[in-house]
Backbone as XML, in Angstrom:
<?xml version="1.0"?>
<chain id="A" units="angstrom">
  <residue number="1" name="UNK">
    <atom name="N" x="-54.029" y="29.041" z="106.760"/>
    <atom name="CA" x="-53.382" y="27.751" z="106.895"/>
    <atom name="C" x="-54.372" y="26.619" z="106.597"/>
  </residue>
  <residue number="2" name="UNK">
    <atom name="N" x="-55.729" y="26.797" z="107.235"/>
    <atom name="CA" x="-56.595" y="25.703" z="106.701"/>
    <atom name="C" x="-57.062" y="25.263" z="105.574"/>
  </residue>
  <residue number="3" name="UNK">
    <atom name="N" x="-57.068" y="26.700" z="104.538"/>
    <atom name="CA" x="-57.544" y="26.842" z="103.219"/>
    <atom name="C" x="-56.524" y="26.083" z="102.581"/>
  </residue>
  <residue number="4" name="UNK">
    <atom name="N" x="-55.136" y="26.560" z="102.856"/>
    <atom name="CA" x="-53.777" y="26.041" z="102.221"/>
    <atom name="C" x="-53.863" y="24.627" z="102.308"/>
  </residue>
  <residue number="5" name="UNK">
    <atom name="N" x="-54.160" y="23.843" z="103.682"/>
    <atom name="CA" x="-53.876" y="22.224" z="103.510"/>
    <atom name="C" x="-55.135" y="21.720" z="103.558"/>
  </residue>
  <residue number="6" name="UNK">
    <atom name="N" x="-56.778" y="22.242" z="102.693"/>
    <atom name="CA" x="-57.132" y="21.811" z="102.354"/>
    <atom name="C" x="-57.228" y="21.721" z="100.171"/>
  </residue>
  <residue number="7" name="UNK">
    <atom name="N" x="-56.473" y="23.043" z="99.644"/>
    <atom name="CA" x="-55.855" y="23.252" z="98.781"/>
    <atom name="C" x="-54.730" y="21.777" z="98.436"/>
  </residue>
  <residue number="8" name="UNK">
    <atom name="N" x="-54.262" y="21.181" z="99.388"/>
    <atom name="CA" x="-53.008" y="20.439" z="99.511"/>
    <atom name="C" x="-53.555" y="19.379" z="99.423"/>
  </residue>
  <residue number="9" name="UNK">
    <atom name="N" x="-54.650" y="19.135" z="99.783"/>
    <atom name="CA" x="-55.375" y="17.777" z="99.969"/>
    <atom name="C" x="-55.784" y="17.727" z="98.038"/>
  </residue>
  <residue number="10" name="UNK">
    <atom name="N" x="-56.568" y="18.596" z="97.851"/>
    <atom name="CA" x="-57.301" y="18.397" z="96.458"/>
    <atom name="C" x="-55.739" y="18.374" z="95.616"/>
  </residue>
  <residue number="11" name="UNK">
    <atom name="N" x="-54.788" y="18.952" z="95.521"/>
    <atom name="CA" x="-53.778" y="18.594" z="94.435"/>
    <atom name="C" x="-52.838" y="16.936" z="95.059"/>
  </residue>
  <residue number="12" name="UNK">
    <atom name="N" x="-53.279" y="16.321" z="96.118"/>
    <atom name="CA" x="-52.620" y="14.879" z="95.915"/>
    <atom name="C" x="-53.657" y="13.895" z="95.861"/>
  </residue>
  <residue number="13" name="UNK">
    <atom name="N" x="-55.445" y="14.375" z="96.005"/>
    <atom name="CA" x="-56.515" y="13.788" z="95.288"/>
    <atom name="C" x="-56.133" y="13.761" z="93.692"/>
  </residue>
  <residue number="14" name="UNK">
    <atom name="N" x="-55.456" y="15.023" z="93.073"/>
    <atom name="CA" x="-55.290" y="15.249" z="91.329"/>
    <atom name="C" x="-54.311" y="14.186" z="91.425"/>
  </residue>
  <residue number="15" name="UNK">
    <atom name="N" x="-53.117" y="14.432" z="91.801"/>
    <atom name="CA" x="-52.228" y="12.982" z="91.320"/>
    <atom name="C" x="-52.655" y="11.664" z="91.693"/>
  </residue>
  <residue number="16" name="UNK">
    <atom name="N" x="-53.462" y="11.153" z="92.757"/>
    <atom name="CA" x="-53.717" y="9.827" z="93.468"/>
    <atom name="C" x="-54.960" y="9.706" z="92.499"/>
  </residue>
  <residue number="17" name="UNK">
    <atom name="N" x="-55.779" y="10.318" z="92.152"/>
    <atom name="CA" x="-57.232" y="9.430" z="91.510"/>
    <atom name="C" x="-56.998" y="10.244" z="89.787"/>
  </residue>
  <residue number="18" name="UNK">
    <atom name="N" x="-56.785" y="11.516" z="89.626"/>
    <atom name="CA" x="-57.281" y="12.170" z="88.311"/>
    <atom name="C" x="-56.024" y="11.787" z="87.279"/>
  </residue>
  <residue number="19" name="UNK">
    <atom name="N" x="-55.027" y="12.167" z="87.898"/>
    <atom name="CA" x="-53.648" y="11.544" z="86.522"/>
    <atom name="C" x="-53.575" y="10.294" z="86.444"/>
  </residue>
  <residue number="20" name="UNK">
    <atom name="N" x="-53.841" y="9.383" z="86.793"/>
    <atom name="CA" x="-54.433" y="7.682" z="86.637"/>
    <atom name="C" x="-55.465" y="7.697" z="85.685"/>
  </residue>
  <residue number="21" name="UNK">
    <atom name="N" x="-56.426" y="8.248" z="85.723"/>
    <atom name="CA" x="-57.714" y="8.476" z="84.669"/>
    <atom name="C" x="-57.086" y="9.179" z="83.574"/>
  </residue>
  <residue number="22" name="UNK">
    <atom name="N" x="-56.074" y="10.237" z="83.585"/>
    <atom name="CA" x="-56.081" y="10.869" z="82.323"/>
    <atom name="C" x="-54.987" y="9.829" z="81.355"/>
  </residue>
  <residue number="23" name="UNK">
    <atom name="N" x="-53.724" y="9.161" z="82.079"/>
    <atom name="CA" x="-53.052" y="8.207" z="81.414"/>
    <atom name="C" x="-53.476" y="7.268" z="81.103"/>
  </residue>
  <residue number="24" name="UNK">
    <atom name="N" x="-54.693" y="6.402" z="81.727"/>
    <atom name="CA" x="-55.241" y="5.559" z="81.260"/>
    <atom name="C" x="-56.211" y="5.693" z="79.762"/>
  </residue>
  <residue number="25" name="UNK">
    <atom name="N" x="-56.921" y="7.166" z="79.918"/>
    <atom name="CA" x="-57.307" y="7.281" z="79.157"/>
    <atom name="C" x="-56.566" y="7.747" z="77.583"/>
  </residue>
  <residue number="26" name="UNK">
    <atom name="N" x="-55.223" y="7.945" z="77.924"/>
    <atom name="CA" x="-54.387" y="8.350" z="76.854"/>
    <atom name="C" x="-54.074" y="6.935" z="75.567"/>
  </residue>
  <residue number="27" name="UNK">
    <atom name="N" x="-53.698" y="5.902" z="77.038"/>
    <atom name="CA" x="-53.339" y="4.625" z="76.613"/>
    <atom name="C" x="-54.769" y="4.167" z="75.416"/>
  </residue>
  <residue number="28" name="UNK">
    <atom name="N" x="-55.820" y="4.717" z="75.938"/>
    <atom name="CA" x="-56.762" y="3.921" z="75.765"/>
    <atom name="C" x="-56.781" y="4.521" z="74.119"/>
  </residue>
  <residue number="29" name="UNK">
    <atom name="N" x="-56.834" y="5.466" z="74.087"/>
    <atom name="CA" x="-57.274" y="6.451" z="72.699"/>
    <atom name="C" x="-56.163" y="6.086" z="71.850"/>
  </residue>
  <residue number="30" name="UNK">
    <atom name="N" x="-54.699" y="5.651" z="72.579"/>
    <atom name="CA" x="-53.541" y="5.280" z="71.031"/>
    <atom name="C" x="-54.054" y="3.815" z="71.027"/>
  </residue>
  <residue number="31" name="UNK">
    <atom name="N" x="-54.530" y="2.782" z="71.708"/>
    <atom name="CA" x="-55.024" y="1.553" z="71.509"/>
    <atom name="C" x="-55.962" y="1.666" z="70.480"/>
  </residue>
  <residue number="32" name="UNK">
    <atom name="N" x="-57.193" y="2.452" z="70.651"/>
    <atom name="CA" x="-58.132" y="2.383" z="69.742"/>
    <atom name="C" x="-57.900" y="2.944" z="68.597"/>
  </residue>
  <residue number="33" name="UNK">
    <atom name="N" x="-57.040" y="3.719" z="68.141"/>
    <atom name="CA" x="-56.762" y="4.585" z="67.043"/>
    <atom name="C" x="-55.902" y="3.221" z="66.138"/>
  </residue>
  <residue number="34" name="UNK">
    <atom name="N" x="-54.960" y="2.718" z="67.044"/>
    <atom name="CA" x="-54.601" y="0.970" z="66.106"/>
    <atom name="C" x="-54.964" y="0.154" z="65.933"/>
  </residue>
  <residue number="35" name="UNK">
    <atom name="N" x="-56.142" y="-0.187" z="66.697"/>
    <atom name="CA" x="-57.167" y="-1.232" z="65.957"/>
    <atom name="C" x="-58.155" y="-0.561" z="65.049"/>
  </residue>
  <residue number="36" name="UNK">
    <atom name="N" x="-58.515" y="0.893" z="64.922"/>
    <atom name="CA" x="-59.039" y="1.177" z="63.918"/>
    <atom name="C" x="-58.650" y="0.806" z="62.484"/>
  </residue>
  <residue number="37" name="UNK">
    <atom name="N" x="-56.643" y="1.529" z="63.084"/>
    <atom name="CA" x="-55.985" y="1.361" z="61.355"/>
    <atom name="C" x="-55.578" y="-0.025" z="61.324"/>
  </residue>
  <residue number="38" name="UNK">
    <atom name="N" x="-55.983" y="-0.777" z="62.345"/>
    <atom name="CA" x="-55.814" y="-2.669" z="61.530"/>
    <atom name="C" x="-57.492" y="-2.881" z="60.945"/>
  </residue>
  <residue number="39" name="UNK">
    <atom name="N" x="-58.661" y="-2.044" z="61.184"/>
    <atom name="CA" x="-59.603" y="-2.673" z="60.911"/>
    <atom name="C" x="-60.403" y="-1.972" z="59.754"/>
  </residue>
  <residue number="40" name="UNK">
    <atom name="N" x="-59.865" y="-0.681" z="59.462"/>
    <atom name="CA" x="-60.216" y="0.165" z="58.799"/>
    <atom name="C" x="-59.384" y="1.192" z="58.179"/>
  </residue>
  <residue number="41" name="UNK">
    <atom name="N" x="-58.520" y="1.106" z="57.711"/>
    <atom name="CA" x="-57.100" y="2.750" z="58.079"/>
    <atom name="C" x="-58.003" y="4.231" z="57.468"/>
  </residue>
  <residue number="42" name="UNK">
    <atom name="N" x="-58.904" y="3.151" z="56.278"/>
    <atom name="CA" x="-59.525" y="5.006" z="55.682"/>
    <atom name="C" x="-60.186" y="6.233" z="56.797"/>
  </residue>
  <residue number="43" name="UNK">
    <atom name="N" x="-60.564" y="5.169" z="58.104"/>
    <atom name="CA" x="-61.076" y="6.344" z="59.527"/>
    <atom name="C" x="-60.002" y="6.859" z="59.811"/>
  </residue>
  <residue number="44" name="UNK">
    <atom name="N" x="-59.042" y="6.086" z="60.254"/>
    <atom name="CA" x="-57.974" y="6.639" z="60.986"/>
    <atom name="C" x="-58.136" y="8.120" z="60.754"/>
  </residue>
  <residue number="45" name="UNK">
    <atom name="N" x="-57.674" y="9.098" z="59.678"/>
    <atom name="CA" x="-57.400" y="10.560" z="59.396"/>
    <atom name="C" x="-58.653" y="11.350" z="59.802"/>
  </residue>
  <residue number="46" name="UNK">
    <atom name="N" x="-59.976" y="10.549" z="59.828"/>
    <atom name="CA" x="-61.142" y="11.549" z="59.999"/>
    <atom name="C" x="-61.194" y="11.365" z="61.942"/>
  </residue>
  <residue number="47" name="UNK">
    <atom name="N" x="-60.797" y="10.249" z="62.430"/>
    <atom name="CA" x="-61.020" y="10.292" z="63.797"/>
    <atom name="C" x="-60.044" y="11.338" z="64.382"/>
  </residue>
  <residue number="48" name="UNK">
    <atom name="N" x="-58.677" y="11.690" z="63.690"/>
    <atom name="CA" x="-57.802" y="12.080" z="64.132"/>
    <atom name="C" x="-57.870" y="13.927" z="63.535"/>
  </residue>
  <residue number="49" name="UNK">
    <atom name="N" x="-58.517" y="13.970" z="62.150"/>
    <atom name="CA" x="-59.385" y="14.960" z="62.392"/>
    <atom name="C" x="-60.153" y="15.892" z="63.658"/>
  </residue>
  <residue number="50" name="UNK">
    <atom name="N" x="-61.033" y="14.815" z="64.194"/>
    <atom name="CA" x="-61.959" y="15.128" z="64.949"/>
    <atom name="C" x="-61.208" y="15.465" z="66.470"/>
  </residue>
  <residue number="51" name="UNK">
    <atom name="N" x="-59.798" y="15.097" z="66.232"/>
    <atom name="CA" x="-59.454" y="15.284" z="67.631"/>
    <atom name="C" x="-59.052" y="16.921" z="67.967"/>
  </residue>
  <residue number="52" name="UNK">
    <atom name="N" x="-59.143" y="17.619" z="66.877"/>
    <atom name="CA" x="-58.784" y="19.005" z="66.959"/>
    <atom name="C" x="-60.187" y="19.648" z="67.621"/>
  </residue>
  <residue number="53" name="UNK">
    <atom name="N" x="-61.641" y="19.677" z="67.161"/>
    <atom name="CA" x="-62.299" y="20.359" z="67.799"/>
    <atom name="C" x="-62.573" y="20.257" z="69.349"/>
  </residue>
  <residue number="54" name="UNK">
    <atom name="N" x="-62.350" y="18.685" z="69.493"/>
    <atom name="CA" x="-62.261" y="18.291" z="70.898"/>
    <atom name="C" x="-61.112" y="18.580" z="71.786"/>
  </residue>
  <residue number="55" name="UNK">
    <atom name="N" x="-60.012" y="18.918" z="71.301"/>
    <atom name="CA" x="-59.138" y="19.532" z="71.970"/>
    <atom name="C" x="-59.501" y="21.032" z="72.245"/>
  </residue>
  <residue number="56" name="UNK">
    <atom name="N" x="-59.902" y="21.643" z="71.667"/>
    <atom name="CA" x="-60.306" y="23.142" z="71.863"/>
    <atom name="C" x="-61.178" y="22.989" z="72.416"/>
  </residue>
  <residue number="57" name="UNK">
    <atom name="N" x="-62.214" y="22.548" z="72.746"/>
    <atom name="CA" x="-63.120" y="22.173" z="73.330"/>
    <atom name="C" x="-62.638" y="21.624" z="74.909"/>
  </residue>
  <residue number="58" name="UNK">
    <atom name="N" x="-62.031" y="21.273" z="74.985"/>
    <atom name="CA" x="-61.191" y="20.821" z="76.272"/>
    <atom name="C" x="-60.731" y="21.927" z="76.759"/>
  </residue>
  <residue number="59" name="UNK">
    <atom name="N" x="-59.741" y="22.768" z="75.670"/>
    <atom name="CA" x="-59.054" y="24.014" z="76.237"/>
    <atom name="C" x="-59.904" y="24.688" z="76.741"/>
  </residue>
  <residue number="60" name="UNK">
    <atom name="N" x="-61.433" y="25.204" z="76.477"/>
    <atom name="CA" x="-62.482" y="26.161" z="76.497"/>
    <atom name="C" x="-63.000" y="25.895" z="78.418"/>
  </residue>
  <residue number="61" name="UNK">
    <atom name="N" x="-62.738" y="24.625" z="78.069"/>
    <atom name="CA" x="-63.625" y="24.407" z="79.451"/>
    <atom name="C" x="-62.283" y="24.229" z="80.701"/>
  </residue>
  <residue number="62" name="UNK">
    <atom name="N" x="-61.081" y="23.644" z="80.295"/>
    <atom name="CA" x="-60.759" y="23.775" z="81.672"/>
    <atom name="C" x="-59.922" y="25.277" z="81.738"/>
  </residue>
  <residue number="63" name="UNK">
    <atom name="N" x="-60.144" y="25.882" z="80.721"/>
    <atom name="CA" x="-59.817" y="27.919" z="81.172"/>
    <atom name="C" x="-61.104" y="27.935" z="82.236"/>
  </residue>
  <residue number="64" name="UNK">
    <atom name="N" x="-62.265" y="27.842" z="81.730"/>
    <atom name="CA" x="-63.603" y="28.406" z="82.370"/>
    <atom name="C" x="-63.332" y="27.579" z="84.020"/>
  </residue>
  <residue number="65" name="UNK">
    <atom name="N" x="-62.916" y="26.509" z="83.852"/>
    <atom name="CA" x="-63.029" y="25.445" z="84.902"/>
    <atom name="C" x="-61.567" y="26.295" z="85.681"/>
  </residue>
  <residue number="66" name="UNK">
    <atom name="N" x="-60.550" y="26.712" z="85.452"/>
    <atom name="CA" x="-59.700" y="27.423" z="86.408"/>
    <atom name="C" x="-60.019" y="29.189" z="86.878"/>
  </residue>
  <residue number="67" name="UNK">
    <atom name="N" x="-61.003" y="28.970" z="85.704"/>
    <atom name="CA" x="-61.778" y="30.885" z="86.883"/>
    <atom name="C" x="-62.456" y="29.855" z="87.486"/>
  </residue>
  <residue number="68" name="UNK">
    <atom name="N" x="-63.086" y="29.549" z="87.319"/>
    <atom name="CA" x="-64.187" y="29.000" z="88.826"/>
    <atom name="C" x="-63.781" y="27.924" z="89.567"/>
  </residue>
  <residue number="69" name="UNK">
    <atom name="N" x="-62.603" y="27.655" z="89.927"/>
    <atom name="CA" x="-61.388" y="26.804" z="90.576"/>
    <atom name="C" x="-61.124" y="28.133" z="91.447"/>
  </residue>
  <residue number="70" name="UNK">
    <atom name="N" x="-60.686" y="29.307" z="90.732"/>
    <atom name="CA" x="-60.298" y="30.065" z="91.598"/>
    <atom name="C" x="-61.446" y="30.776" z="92.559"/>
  </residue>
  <residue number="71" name="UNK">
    <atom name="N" x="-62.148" y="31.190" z="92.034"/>
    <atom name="CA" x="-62.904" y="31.981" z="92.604"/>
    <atom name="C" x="-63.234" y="30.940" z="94.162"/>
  </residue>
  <residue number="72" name="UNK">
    <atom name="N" x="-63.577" y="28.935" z="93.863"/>
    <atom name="CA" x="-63.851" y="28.481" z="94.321"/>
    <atom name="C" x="-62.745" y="28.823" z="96.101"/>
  </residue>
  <residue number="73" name="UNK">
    <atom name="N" x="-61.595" y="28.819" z="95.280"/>
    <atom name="CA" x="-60.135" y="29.193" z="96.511"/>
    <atom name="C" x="-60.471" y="30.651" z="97.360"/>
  </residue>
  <residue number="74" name="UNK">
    <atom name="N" x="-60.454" y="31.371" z="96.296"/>
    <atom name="CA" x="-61.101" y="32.057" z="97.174"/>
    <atom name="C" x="-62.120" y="32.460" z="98.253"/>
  </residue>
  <residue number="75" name="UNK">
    <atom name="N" x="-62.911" y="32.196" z="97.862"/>
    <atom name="CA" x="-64.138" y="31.909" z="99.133"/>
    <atom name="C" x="-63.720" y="31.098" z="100.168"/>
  </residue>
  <residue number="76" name="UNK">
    <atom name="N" x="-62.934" y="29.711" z="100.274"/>
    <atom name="CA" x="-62.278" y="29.304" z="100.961"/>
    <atom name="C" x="-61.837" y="29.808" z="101.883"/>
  </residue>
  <residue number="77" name="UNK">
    <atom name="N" x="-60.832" y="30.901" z="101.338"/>
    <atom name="CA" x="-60.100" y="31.425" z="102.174"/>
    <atom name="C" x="-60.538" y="32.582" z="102.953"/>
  </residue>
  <residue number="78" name="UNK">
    <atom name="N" x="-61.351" y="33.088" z="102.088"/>
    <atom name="CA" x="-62.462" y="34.103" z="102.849"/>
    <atom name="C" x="-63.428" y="33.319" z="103.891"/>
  </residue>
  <residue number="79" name="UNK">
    <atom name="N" x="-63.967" y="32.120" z="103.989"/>
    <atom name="CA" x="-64.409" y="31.258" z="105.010"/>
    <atom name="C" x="-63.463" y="31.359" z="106.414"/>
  </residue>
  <residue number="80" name="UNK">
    <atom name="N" x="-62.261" y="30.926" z="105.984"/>
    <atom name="CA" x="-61.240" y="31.044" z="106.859"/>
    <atom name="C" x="-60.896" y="32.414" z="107.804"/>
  </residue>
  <residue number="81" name="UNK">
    <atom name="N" x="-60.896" y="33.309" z="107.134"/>
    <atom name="CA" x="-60.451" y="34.692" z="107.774"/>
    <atom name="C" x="-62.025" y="34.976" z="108.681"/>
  </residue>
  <residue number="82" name="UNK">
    <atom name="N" x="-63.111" y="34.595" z="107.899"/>
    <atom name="CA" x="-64.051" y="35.082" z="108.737"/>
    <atom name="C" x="-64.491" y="34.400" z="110.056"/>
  </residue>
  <residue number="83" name="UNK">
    <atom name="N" x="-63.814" y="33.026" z="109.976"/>
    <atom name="CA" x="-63.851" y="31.936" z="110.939"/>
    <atom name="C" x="-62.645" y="32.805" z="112.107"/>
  </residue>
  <residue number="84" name="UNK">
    <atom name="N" x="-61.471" y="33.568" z="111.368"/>
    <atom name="CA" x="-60.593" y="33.222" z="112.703"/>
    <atom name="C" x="-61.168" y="34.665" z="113.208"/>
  </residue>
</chain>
């Protein structure tokens, strides 16, 4: 039960502080991608290029980042059982 509503705590920390950062940062990247193509359009295709390795690159790490999310739960909960 303790592991669980401290589990509960970190996923309404993810919606209250981390999905604010990731929409902001969404906003931010279609902002800059249109003042590029008002200031430059020939980047536009190479920035948008570049967004493919960085997406895989994203994918790579938050796979790695949910094994060691879990493993992190686990021990948790193994804290817990050895506590009660």
């Amino acid at each position: 039960m303790a592991a669980r509503s401290s589990l509960s705590r970190e996923i309404v920390a993810f919606f209250e502080r981390d999905m604010v950062v990731a929409i902001y940062c969404l906003y931010s990247v279609v902002g800059a991608l249109a003042m590029l193509a008002w200031a430059d359009p020939v980047l536009v295709p190479y920035c948008l290029a570049l967004m493919l390795p960085a997406y895989l690159l994203s994918r790579w790490v938050g796979s790695e980042s949910l094994v060691l999310n879990g493993r992190l739960n686990d021990e948790v909960e193994h804290e817990v059982s050895v506590i009660e």
